[in-house]
C-alpha positions in Angstrom: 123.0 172.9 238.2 120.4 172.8 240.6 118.9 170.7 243.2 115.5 169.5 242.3 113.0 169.7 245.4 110.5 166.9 245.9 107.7 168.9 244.6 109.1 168.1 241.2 109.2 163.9 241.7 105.9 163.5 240.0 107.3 165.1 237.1 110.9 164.0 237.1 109.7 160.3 235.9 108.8 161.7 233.2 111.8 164.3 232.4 114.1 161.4 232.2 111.8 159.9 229.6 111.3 163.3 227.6 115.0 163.4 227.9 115.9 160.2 226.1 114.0 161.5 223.2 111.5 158.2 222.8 108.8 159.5 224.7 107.6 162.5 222.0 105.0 161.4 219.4 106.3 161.2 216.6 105.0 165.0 215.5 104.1 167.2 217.8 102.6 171.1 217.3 102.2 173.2 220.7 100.8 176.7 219.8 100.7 179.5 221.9 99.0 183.4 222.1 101.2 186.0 222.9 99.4 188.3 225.6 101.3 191.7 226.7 99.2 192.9 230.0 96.4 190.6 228.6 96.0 191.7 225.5 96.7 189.9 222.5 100.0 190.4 220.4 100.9 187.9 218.2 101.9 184.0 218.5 104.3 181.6 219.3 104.9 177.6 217.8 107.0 174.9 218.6 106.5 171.6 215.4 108.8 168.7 216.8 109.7 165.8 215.4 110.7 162.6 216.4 112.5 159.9 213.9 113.6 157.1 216.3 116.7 159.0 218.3 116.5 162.1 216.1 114.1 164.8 217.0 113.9 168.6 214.7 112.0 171.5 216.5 110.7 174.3 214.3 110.1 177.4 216.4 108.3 180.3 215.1 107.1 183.6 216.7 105.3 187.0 215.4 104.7 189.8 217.5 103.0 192.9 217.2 102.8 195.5 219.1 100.2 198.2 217.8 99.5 202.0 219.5 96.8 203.2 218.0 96.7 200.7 215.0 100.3 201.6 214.5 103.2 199.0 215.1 104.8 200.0 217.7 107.4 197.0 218.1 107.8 193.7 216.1 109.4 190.6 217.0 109.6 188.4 214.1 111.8 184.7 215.0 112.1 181.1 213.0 114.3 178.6 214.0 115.3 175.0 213.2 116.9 172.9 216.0 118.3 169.3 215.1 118.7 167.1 217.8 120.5 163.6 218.5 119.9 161.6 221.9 118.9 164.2 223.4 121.9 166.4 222.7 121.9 169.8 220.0 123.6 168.9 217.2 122.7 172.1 214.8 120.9 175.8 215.1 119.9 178.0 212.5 117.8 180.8 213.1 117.0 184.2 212.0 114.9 187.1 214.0 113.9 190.4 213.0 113.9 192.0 216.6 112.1 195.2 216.0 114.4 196.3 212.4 117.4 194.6 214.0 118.8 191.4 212.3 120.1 188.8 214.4 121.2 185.3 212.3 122.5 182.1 214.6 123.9 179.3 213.2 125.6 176.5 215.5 127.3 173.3 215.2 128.3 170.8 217.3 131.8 169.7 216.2 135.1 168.3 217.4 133.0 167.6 221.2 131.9 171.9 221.3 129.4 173.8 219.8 130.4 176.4 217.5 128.2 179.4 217.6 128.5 181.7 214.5 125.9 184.5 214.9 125.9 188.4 212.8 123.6 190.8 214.2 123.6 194.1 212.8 126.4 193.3 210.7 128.8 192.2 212.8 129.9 188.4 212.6 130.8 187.0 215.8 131.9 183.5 216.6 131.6 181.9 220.1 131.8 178.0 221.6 129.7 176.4 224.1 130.2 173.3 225.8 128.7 170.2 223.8 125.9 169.3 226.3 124.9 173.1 226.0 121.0 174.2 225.8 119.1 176.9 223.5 117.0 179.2 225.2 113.9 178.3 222.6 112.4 177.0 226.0 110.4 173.8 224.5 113.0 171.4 226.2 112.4 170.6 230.0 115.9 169.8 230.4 116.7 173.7 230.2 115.6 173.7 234.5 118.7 171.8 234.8 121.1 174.2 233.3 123.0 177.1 234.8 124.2 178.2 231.7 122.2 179.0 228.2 122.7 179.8 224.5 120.5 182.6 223.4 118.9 181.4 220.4 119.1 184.9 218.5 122.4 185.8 219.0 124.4 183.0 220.5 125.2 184.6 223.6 126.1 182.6 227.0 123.8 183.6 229.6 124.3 182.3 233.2 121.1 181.8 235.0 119.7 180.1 238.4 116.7 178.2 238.3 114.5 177.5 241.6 111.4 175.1 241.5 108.4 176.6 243.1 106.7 173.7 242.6 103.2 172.0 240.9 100.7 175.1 240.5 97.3 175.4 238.8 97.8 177.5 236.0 95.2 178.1 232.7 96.3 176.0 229.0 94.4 175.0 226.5 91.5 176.4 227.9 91.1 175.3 231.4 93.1 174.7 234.6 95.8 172.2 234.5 98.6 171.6 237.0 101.9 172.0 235.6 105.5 172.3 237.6 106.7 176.1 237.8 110.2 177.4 237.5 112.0 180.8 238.0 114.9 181.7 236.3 117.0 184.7 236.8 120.3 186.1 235.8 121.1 186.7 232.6 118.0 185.7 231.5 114.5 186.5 233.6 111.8 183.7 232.3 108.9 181.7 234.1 108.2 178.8 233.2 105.3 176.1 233.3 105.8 172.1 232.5 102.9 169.4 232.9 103.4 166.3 233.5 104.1 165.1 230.2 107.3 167.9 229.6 105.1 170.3 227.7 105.7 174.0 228.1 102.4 175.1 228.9 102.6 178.8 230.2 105.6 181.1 230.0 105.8 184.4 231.7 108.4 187.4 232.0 108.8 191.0 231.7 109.6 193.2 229.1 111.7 196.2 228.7 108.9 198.6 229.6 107.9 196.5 232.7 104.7 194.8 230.8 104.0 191.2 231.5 104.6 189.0 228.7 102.6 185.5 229.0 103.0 183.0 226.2 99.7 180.8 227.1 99.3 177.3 225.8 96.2 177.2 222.9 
């Protein structure tokens, strides 16, 4: 877990309140382009929706990567996350990672989550603790983890999280202050929340050292 700094008090009000689920409207689309070094590659969706102390996020992303007009790399994701007072209780999603199959479905049961995932083939099952996070992103509560599920595969990745505090950063067309994190480990993402728990920026890099930005539409 980690320490939050004071930097972060003029969102934490609201954190707790995104975190008791109540606070979302009760549907709520944030869209995203996908920009590789700038350029345009695809796009990324979270649809959440809140039923009293139920919420269900649908996350979708395409992404293409084209070399002279030719796809070079594809990243095609959907998932559906069901939650319950603010805690997971299912995961189903399937991603088409550039011709590789990855399928995730997790439970929570008997006070764990069970992880079943196949990728290539290969079934694999795993358990996480019941309080336990996906790595879809949309949640602000995932600054407060040291551990996450990835939401392709199921995998446990340990991760530190510092707060470098409120920044101005470009959404939805024009400059906005937002809190930023850094995580490393087994996962390398940055991430941007305003004040009302929205993701508004994301930023990492990729295999081939490009900078990835999902940017708030």
């Amino acid at each position: 877990m980690i320490t939050l700094s004071r930097s972060f008090a003029i969102f934490g009000a609201v954190l707790i309140s995104v975190l008791s689920f109540d606070a979302f409207a009760a549907t709520k689309t944030l869209e995203y382009t996908v920009l590789r070094d700038g350029s345009d590659i695809g796009t990324h969706a979270y649809n959440i929706e809140t039923n009293g102390t139920d919420t269900q996020v649908k996350v979708t992303t395409d992404i293409k990567v084209k070399v002279l007009f030719v796809t070079a790399y594809k990243f095609i994701h959907e998932s559906t996350e069901t939650w319950n007072n603010g805690q997971l209780v299912s995961l189903n999603s399937t991603t088409d990672d550039d011709g590789t199959d990855k399928n995730l479905s997790a439970k929570a049961e008997n006070g764990k989550i069970t992880l079943d995932s196949t990728v290539k083939g290969q079934n694999r099952r795993q358990f996480a603790a019941a309080a336990a996070i996906p790595g879809s992103l949309w949640n602000p509560a995932t600054v407060l983890q040291d551990t996450i599920v990835n939401s392709l595969d199921g995998q446990l990745m340990k991760v530190k999280v510092e707060n470098l505090g409120a920044e101005e950063v470009e959404a939805s067309g024009t400059k906005i202050t937002a809190n930023h994190y850094k995580i490393t480990g087994e996962l390398t993402r940055d991430l941007w929340y305003n004040a009302e728990g929205d993701l508004v920026r994301v930023s990492f890099p990729d295999k081939t050292k490009s900078e990835i930005v999902y940017s708030l539409n």
